[in-house]
LUMSERO-616679 format. One record per residue (C-alpha): residue in one letter; chain; x, y, z. Coordinates in pm, 1 decimal, padded with zeros to 6 digits, m for minus. Example, Ala and Ser with C-alpha at 12.3 -4.5 7.8 and 13.67 -1.06 7.14 Angstrom:
@residuo a&cadena A&xx 01230.0&yy m00450.0&zz 00780.0
@residuo s&cadena A&xx 01367.0&yy m00106.0&zz 00714.0
//
This chain:
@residuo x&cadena A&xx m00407.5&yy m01798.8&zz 01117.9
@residuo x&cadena A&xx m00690.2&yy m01769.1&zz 00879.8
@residuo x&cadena A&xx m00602.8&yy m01878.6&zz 00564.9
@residuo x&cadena A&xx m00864.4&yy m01697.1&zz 00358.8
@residuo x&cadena A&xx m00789.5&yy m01350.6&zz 00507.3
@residuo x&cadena A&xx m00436.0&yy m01423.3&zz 00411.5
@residuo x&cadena A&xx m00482.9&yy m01501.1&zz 00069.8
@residuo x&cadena A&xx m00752.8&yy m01224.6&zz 00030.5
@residuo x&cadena A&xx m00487.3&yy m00956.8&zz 00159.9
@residuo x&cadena A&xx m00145.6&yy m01082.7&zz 00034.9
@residuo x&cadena A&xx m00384.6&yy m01095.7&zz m00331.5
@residuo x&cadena A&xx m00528.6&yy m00739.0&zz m00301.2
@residuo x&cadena A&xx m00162.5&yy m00589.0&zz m00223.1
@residuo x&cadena A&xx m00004.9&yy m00786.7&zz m00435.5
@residuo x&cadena A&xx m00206.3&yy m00644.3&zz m00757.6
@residuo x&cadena A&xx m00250.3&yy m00310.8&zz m00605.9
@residuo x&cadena A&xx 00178.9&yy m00308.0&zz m00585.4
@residuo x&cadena A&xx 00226.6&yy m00409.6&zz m00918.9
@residuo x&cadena A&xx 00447.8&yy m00155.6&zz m01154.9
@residuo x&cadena A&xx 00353.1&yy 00097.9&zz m00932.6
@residuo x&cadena A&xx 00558.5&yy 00377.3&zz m00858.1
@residuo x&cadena A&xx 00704.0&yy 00173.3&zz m00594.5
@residuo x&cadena A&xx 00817.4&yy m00081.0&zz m00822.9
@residuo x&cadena A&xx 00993.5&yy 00227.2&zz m01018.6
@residuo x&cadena A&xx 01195.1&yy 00368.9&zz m00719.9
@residuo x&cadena A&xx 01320.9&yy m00009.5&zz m00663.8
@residuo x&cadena A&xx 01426.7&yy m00059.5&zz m01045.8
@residuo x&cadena A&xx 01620.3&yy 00311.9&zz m01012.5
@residuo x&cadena A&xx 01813.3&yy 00264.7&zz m00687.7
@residuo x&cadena A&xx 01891.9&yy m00037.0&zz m00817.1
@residuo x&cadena A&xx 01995.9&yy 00016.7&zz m01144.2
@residuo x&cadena A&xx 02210.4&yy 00309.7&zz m00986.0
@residuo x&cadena A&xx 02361.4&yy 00145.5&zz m00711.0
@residuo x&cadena A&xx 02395.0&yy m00216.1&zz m00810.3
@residuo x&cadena A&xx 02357.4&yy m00345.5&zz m00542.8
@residuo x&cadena A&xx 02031.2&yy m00530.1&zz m00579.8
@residuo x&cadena A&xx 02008.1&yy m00704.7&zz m00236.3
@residuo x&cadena A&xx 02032.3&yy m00372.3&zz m00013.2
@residuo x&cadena A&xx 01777.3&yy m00212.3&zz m00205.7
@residuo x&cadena A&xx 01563.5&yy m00549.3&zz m00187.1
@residuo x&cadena A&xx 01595.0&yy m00521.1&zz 00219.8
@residuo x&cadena A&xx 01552.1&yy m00176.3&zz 00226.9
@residuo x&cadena A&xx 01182.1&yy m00226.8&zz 00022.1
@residuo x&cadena A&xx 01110.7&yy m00499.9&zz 00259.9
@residuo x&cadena A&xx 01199.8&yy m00318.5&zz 00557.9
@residuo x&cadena A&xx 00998.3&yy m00012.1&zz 00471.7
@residuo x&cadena A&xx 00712.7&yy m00188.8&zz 00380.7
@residuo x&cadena A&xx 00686.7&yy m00377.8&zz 00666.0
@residuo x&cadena A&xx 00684.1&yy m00044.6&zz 00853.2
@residuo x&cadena A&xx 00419.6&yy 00097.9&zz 00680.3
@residuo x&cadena A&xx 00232.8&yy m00213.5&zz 00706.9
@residuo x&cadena A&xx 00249.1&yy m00193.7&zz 01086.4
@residuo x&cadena A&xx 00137.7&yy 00127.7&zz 01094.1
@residuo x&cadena A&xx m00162.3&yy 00088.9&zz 00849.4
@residuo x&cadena A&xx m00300.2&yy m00217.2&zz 01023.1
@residuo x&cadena A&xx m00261.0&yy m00050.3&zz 01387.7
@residuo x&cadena A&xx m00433.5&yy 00219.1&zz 01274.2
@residuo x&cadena A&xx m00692.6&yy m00000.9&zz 01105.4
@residuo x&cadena A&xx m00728.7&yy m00202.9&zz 01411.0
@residuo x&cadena A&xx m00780.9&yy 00111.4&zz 01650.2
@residuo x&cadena A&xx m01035.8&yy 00320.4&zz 01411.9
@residuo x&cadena A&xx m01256.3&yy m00008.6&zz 01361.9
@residuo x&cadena A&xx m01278.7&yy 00003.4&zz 01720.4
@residuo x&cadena A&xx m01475.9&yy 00346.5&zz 01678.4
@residuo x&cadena A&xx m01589.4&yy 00350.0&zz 01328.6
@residuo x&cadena A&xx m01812.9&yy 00064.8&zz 01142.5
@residuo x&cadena A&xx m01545.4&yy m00127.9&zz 00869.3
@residuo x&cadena A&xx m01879.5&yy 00011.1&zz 00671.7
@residuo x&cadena A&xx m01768.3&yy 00367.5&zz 00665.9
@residuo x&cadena A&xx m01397.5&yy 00272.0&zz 00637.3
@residuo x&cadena A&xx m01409.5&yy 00119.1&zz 00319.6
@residuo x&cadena A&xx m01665.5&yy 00375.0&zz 00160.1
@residuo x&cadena A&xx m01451.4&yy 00693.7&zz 00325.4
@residuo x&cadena A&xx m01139.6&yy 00490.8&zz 00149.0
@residuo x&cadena A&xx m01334.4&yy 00415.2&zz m00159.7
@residuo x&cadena A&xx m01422.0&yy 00841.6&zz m00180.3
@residuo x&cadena A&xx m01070.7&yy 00955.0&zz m00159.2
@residuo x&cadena A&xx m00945.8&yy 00740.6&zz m00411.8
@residuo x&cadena A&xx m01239.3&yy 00829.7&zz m00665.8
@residuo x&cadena A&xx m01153.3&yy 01234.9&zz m00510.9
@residuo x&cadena A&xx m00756.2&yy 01124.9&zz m00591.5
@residuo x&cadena A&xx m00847.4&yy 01004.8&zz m00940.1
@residuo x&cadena A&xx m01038.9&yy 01270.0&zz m01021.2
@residuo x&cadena A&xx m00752.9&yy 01519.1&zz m00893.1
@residuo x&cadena A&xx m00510.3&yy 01337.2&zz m01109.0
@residuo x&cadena A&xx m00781.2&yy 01369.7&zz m01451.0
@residuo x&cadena A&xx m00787.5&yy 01710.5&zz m01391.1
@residuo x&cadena A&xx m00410.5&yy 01798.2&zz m01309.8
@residuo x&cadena A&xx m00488.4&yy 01955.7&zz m00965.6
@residuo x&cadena A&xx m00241.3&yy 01760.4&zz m00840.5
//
């Protein structure tokens, strides 16, 4: 395993996760069910899902498309998103 690519992803998630809306849906079930440790392995569970699916789909477009144009087509629609949201478009 390399260490450094760990740390550099389990970093950016971790910050990009914080008190997002995520976070919010958690609290709420929570909160409403009270039952803290099913909602905990339902998080986990779905997470780990849409991790699987992100990083396969990574994995296969990097076979066809530079990381290059990744990262600036990613970089685009967030700065489109943000824009969308400054606007209420969306």
């Amino acid at each position: 395993m390399d260490w450094k690519i760990f740390l550099m992803t389990f970093t950016a998630v971790f910050i990009a996760e914080l008190a997002d809306k995520t976070q919010l849906v958690g609290i709420g079930i929570a909160a409403k069910t009270g039952n803290p440790v099913s909602v905990w392995f339902g998080s986990v569970a779905a997470y780990m899902l849409v991790t699987v699916i992100s990083v396969a789909v990574g994995a296969i477009l990097a076979k066809f498309i530079k990381p290059e144009i990744i990262r600036y087509f990613g970089g685009i629609v967030f700065i489109v998103i943000g824009i969308l949201l400054l606007t209420k478009k969306i």
